[in-house]
N, C-alpha and C positions, 0 to 999 in steps of 0.2 A: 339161603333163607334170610329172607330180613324180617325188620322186627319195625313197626311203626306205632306211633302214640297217635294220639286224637287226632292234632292239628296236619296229621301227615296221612291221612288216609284217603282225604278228598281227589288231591291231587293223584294218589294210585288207582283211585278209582277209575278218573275220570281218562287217566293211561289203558288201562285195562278195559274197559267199557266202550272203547272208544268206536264214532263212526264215521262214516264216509268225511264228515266236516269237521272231524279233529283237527289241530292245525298243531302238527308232531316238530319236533325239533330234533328227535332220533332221525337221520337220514336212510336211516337199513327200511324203515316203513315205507314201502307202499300204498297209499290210499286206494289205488284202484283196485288190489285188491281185501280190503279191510271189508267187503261186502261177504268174503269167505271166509273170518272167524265164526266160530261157532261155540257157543257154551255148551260145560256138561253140567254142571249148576248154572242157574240164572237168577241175579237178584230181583227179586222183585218189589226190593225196597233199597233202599240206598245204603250203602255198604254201616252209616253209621247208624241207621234207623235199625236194623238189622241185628248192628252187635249190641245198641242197647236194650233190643227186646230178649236177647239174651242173657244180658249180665243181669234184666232184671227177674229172669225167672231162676236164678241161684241165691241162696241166702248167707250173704254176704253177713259179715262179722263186723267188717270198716269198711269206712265209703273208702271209692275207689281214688287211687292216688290220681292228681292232675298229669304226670308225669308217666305215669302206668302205659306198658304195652298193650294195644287192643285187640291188635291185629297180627299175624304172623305169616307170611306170603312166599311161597315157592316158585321156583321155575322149573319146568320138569321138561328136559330137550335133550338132543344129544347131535351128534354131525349131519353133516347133510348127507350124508354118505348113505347112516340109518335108516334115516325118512324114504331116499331113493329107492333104497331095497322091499320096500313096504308099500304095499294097493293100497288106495285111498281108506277105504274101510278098514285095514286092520290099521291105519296110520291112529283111527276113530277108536278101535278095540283097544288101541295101547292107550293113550289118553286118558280113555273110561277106567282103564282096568288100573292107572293110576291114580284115579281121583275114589275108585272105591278103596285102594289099600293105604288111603288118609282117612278118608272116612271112618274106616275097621280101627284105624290106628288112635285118632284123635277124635271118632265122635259124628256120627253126620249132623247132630244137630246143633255142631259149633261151624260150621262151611259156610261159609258169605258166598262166595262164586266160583268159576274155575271155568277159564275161556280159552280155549286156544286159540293163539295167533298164526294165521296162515297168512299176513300181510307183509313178514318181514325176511330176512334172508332164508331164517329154519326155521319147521313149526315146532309153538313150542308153549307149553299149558302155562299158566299163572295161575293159582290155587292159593286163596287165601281164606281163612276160617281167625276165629276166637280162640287163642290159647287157655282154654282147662284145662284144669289137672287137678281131680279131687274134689271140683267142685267151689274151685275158685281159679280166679284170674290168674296166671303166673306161667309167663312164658321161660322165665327164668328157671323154674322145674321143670320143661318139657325139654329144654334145647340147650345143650354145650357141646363141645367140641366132640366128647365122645359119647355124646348121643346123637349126633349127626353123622356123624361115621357113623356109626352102627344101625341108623335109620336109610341109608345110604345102601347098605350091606342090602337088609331087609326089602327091601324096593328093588333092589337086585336080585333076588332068589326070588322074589312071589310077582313078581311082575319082566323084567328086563331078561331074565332068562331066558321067557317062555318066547320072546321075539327076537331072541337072537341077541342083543345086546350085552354087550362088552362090561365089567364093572370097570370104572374108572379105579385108577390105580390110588390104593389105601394110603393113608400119610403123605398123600401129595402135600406139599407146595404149593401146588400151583393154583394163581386165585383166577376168577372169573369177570374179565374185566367186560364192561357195558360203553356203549360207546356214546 
């Protein structure tokens, strides 16, 4: 999960969104084929236009800090191993049925986008929404350490299960590195 302010959303967007004429400095992206991502939200506004039609329909108590989280962005992947074992269509079933159990979780009408990547080594969703909670802005009360674990869990029993999928092993260590 990352966590971005104002000034750092453009540039995931414009990651995320990307098309044939991106000009990537990730080497794993193939361009040729960046023509087979496919959204299961689609923005239809720009991801900042987006989040402030939504901070403005909450009734906020204090204007929002300049510093403040806007945004909150997942990756939802796993080996290629996974992907192999799975027909195009249910590769699409899993996806979905990960962007609905964010939805259920966190609200469908805080979700900016949610694209899978099919251009790079693994496919693999980017999902980013507005962190509420309560009815104010505070990414800070949705996500720590063992709410992500446990968020983790949850995605694993109502989603990962039902395709087979493996939970990653609890209190790992191990971080995720990007290249």
């Amino acid at each position: 999960m990352e966590k971005y302010k104002r000034q750092e959303i453009s540039p995931v967007e414009e990651e995320n969104e990307r098309d044939e004429s991106y000009q990537a400095s990730n080497p794993n992206i193939d361009s040729r084929r960046t023509k087979e991502n496919y959204h299961i939200i689609y923005p239809f506004k720009s991801y900042i236009e987006i989040i402030n039609k939504r901070l403005a329909q909450l009734e906020l108590k204090r204007k929002i800090r300049s510093d403040a989280i806007l945004m909150n962005s997942f990756v939802v992947t796993s080996d290629g191993e996974f992907f192999k074992g799975l027909r195009p269509w249910e590769q699409r079933d899993f996806f979905r049925d990960c962007v609905q159990f964010f939805e259920d979780k966190y609200g469908e009408e805080n979700m900016i986008s949610a694209v899978v990547h099919m251009d790079e080594t693994t496919p693999h969703l980017h999902l980013n929404f507005v962190p509420i909670n309560d009815g104010r802005l505070s990414s800070k009360s949705l996500f720590d350490r063992q709410k992500l674990a446990q968020l983790q869990t949850e995605l694993w029993e109502q989603v990962g299960k039902k395709y087979g999928l493996q939970r990653g092993k609890e209190n790992s260590q191990a971080t995720h590195i990007t290249a």
